[in-house]
Backbone as CSV, one residue per row, in Angstrom:
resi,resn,N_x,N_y,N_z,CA_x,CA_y,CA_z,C_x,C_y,C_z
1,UNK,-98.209,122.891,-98.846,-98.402,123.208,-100.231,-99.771,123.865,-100.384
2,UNK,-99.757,124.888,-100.739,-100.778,125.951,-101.381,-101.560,125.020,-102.441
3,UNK,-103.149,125.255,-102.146,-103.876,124.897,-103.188,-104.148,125.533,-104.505
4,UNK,-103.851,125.160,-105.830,-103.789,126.235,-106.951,-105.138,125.809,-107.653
5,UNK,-105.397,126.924,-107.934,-107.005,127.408,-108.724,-106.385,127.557,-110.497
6,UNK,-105.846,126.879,-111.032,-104.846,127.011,-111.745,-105.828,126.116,-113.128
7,UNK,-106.245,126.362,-114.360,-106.971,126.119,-115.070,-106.661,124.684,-115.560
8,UNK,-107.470,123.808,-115.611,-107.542,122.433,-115.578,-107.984,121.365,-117.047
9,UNK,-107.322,120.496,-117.220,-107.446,120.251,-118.438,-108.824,119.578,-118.872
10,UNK,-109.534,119.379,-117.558,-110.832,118.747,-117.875,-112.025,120.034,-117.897
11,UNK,-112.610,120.106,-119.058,-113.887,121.293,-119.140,-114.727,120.995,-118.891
12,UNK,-115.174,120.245,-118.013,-116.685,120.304,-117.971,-117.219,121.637,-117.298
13,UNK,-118.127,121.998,-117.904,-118.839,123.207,-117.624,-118.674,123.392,-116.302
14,UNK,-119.595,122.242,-115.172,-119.721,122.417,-114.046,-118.973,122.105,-112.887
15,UNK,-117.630,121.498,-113.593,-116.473,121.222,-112.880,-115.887,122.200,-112.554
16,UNK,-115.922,123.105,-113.950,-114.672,124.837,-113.716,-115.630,125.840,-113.043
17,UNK,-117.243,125.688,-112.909,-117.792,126.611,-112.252,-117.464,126.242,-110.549
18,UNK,-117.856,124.867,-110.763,-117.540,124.918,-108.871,-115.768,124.965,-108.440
19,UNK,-115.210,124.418,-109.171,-113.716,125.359,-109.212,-113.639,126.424,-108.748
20,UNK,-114.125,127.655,-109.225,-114.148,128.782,-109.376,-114.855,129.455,-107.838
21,UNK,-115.774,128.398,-107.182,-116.514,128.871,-106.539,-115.723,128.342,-105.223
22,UNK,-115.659,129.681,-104.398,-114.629,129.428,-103.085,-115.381,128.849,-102.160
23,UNK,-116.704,128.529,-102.243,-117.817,127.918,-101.289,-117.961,126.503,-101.448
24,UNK,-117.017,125.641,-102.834,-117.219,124.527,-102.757,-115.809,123.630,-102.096
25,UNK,-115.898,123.019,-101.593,-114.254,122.162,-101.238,-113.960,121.261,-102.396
26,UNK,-113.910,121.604,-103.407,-112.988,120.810,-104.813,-112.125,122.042,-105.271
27,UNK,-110.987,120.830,-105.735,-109.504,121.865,-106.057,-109.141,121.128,-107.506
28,UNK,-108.162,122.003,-108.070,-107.282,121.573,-108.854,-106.028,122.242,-108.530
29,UNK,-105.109,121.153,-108.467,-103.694,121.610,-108.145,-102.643,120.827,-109.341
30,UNK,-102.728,122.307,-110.075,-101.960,121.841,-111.375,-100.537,121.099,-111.538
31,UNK,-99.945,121.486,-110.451,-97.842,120.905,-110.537,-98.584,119.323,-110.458
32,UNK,-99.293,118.831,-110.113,-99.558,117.247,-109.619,-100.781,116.622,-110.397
33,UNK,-101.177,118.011,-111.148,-102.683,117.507,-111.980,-103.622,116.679,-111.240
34,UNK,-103.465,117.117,-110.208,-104.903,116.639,-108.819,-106.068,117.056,-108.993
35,UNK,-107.120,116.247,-109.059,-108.502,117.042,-108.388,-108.543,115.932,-107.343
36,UNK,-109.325,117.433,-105.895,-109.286,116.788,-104.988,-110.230,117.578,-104.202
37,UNK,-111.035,116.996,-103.431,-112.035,117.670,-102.487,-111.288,117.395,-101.181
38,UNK,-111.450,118.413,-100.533,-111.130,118.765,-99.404,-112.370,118.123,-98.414
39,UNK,-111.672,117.346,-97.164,-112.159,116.893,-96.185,-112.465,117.344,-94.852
40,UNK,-113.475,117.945,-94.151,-113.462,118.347,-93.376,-114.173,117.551,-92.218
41,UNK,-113.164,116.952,-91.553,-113.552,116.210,-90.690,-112.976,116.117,-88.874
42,UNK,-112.724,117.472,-88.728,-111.971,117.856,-87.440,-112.331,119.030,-87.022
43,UNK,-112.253,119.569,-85.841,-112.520,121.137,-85.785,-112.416,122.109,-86.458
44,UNK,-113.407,122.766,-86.589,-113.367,124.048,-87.442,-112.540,125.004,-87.257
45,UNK,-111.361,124.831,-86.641,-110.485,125.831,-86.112,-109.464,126.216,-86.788
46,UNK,-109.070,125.803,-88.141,-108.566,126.124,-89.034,-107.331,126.046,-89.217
47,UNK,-106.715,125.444,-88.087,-105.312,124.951,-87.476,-104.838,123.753,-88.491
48,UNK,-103.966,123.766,-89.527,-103.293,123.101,-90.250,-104.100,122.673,-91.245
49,UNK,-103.337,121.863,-92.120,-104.117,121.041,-93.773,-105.471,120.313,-92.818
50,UNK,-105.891,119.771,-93.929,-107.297,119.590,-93.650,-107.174,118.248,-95.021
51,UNK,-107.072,116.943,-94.954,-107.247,115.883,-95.941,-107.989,116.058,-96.685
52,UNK,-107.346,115.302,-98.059,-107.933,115.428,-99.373,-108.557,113.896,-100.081
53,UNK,-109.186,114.249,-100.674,-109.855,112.830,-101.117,-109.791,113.002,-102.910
54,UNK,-108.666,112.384,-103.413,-108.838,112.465,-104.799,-109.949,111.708,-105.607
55,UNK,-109.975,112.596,-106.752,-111.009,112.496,-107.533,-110.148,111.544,-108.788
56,UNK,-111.061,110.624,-109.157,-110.750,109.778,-110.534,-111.455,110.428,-111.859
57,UNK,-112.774,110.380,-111.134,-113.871,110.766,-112.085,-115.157,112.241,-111.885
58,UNK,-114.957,112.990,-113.078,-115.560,114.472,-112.687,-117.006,113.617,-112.240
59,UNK,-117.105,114.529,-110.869,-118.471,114.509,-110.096,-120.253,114.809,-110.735
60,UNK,-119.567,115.924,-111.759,-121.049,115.971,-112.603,-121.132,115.495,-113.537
61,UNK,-120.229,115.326,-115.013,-120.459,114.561,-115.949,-119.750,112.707,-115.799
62,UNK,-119.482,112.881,-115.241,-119.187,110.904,-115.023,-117.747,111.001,-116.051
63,UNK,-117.147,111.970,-116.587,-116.055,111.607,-117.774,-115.027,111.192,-116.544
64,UNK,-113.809,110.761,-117.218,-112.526,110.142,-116.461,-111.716,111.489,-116.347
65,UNK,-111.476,111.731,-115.352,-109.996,112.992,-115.212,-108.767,112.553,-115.548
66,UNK,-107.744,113.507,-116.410,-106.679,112.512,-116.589,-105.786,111.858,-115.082
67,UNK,-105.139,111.050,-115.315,-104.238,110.773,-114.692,-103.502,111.605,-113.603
68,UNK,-103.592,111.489,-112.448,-102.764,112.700,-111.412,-101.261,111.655,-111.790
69,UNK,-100.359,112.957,-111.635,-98.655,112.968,-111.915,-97.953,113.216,-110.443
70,UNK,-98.949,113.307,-109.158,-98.266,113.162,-107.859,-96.782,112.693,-107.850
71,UNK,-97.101,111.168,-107.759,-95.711,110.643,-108.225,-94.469,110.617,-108.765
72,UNK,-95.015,111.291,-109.955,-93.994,111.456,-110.747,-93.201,113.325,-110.729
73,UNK,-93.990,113.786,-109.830,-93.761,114.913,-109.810,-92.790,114.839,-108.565
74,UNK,-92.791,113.885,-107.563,-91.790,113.732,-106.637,-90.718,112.678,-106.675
75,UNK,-90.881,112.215,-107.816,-89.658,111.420,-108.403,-88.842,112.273,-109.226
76,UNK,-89.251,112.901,-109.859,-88.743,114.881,-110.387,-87.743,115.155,-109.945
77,UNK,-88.468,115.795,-108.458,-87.505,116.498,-107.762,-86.825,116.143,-107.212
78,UNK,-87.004,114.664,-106.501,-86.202,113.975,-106.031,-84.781,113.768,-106.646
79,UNK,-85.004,113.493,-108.134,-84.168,113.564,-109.035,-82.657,114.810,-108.982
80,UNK,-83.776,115.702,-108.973,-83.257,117.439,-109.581,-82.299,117.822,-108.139
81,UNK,-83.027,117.280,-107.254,-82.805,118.031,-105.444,-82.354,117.339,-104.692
82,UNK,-82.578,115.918,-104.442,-82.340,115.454,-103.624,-82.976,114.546,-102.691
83,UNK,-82.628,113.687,-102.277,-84.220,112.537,-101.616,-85.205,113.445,-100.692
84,UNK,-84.229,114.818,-99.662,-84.846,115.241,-98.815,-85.279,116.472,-99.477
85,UNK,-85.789,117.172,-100.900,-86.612,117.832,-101.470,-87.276,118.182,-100.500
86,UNK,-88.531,116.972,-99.910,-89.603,117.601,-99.163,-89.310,118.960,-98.319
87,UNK,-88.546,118.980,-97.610,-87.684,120.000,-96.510,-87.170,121.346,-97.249
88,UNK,-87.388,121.514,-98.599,-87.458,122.797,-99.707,-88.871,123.532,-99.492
89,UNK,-89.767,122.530,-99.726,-90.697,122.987,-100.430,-90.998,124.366,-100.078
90,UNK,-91.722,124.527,-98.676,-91.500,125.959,-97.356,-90.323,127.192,-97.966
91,UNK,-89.609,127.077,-99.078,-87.851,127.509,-99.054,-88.358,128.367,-100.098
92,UNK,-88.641,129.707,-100.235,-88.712,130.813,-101.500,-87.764,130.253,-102.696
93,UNK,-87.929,129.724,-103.412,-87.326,129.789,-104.685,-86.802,128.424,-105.202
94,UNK,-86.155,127.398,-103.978,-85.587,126.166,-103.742,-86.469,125.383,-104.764
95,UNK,-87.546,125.071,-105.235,-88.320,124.795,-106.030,-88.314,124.872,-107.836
96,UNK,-87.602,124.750,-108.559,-87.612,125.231,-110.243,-89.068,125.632,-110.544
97,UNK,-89.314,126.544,-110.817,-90.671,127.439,-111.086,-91.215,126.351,-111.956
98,UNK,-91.023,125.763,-112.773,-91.479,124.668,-113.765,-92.384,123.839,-112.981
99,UNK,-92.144,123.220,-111.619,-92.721,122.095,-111.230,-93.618,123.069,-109.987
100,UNK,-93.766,124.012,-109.864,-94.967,124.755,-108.956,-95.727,125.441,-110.131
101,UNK,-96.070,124.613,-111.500,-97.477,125.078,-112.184,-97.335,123.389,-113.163
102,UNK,-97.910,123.573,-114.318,-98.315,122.514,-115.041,-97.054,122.378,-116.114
103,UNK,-96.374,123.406,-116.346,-95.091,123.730,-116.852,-94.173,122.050,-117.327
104,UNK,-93.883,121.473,-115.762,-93.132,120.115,-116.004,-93.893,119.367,-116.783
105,UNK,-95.008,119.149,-116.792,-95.533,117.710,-117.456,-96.324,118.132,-119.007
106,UNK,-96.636,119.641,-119.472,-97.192,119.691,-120.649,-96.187,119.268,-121.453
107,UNK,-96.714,118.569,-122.232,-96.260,118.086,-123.289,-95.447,116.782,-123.191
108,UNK,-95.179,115.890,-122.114,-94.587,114.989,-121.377,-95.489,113.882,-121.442
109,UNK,-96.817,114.068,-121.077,-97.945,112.893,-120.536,-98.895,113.141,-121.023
110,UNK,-99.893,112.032,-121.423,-100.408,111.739,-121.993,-101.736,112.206,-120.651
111,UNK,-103.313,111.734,-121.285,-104.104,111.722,-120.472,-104.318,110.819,-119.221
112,UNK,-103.544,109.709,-120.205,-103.727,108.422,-119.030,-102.366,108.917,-118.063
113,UNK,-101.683,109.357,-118.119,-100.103,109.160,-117.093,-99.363,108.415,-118.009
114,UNK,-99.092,108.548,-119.012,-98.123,107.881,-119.804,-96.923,108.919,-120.819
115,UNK,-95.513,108.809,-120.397,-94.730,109.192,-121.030,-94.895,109.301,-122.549
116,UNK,-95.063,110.538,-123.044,-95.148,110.744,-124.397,-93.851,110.739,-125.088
117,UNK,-93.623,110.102,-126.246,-92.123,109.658,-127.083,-91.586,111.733,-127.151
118,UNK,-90.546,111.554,-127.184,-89.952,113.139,-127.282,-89.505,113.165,-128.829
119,UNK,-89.716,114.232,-129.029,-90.317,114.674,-130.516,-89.906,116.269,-130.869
């Protein structure tokens, strides 16, 4: 899974600048509403993913990030696809465009991870 630079619901000034900045290892990956710094703790050889260390709380202002939807984003598809989804993901299109951006969960969840009443 591709890391998305994909605009994030938390503003702190200096959160979306180092976002922005390809020299820092923090991400936002919107389908899962992750922030996550990237771990580099193996050869520099650039050979496969590289572990992530999620973030609870933005690094410069101390505020709370909402809730990551990981979970629920693979209970989704699981749903939609099938238990063995995972084995799509790699698959051009196999994916509903909805759940490869922020698409599935606006308007769904709350800040904390909580199902919003449908309305």
């Amino acid at each position: 899974m591709n890391v998305k630079r994909d605009v994030p619901p938390h503003g702190c000034p200096l959160m979306l600048a180092f976002l922005e900045d390809e020299r820092v290892p923090i991400h936002y990956y919107a389908p899962e509403r992750q922030y996550a710094i990237t771990v580099f703790n193996g050869p520099p050889d650039g050979e496969g993913p590289h572990p992530i260390q999620l973030l609870f709380y933005c690094p410069w202002c101390g505020a709370k990030l909402p809730m990551e939807l990981g979970d629920q984003w693979h209970e989704d598809l699981g749903a939609l696809l099938g238990e063995d989804f995972l084995l799509l993901l790699d698959v051009e299109g196999a994916i509903p465009a909805a759940y490869e951006s922020d698409e599935w969960w606006q308007g769904r969840f709350d800040w904390d991870g909580n199902q919003l009443a449908a309305g």
